[in-house]
C-alpha positions as a Markdown table, in Angstrom:
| # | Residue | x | y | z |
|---|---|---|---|---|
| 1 | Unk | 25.2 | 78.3 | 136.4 |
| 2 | Unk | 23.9 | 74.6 | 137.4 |
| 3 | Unk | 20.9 | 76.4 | 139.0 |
| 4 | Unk | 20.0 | 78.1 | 136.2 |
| 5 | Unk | 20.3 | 74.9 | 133.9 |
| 6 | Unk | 18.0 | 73.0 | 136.3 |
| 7 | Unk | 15.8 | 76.0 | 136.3 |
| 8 | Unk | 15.2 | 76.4 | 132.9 |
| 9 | Unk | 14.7 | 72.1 | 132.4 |
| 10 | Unk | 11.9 | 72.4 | 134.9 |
| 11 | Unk | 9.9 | 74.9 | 133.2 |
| 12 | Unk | 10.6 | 73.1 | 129.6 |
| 13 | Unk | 9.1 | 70.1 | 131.5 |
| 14 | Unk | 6.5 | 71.6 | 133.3 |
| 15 | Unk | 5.1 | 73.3 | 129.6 |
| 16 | Unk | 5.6 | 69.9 | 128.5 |
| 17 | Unk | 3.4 | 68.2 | 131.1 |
| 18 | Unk | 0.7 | 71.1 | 130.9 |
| 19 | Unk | 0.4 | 70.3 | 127.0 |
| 20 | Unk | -0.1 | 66.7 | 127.4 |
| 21 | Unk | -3.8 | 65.5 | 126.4 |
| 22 | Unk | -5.2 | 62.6 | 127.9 |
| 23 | Unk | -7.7 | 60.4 | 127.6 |
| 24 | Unk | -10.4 | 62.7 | 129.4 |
| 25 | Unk | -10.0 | 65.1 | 127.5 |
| 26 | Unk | -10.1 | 63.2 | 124.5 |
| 27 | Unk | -13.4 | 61.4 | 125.3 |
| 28 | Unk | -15.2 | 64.5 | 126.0 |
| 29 | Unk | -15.3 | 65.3 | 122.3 |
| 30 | Unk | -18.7 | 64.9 | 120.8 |
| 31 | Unk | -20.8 | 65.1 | 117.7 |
| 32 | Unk | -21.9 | 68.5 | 117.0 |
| 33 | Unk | -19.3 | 70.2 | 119.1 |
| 34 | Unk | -17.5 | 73.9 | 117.2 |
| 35 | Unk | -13.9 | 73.9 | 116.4 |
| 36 | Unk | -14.1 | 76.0 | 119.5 |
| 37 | Unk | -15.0 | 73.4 | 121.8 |
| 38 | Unk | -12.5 | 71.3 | 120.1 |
| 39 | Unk | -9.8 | 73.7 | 120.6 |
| 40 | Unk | -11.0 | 74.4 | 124.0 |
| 41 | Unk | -10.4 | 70.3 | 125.1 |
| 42 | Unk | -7.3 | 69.2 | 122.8 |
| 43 | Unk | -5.6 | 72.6 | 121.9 |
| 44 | Unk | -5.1 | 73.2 | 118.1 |
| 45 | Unk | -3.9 | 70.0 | 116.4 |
| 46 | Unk | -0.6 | 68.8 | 115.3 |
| 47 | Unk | -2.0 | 68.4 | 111.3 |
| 48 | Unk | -5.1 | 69.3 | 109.6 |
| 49 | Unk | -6.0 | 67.7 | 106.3 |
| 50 | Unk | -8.5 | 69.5 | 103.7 |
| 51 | Unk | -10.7 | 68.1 | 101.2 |
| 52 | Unk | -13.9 | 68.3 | 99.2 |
| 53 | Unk | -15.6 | 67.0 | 102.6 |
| 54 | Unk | -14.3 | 69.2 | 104.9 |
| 55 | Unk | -11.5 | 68.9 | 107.3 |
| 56 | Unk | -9.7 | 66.0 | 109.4 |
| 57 | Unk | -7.5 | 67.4 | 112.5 |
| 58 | Unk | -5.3 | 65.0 | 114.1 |
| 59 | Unk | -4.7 | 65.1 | 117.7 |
| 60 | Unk | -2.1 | 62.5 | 119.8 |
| 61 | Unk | -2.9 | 62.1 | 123.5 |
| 62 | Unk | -2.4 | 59.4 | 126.5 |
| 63 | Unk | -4.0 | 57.1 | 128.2 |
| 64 | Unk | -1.6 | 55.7 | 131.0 |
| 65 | Unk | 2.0 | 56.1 | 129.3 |
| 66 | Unk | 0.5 | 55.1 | 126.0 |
| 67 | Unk | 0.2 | 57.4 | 123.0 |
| 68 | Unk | -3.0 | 57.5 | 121.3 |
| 69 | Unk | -4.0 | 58.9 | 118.2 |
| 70 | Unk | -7.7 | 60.8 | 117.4 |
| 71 | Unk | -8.7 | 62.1 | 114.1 |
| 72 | Unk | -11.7 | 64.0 | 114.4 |
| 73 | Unk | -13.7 | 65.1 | 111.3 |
| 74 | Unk | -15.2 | 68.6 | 110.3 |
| 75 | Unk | -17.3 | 69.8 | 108.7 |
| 76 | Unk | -19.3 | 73.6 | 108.4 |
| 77 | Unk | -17.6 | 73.9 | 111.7 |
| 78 | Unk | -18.7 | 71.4 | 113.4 |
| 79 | Unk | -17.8 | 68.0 | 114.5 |
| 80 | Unk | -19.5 | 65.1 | 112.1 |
| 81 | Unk | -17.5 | 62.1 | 113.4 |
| 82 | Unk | -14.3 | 61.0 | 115.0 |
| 83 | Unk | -12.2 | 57.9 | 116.1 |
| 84 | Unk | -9.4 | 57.1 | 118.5 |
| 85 | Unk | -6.7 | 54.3 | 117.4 |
């Protein structure tokens, strides 16, 4: 039973780890870019807000140990603008 237990934490923490962004990833986002490249280097995002303008999608990621947060804004499908805080 123990093995199992310690099994099944490793995987949960090994999906964990393999979801994680960082800060590479994060920086090789780019004016112009398609949701699909987007989605390609940060995964889908954890909230997506809709207005007249378009769209903002919120990503976290980390640089070190530290959790950052990167809004990135879209518009006809495309990237217009973002910023990391």
């Amino acid at each position: 039973m123990k093995k199992h237990i310690l099994l099944f934490l490793v995987v949960i923490l090994t999906l964990v780890a393999c979801n994680k962004k960082r800060v590479e990833d994060a920086r090789r986002i780019q004016i112009g870019q398609s949701t699909i490249e987007v989605k390609y280097l940060m995964g889908e995002p954890f909230k997506v807000q809709v207005d007249d303008d378009g769209e903002v999608w919120y990503y976290n990621y980390f640089y070190g140990d530290r959790r950052m947060r990167m809004y990135i804004k879209i518009k006809n499908g495309k990237v217009t603008s973002f910023k990391s805080s």
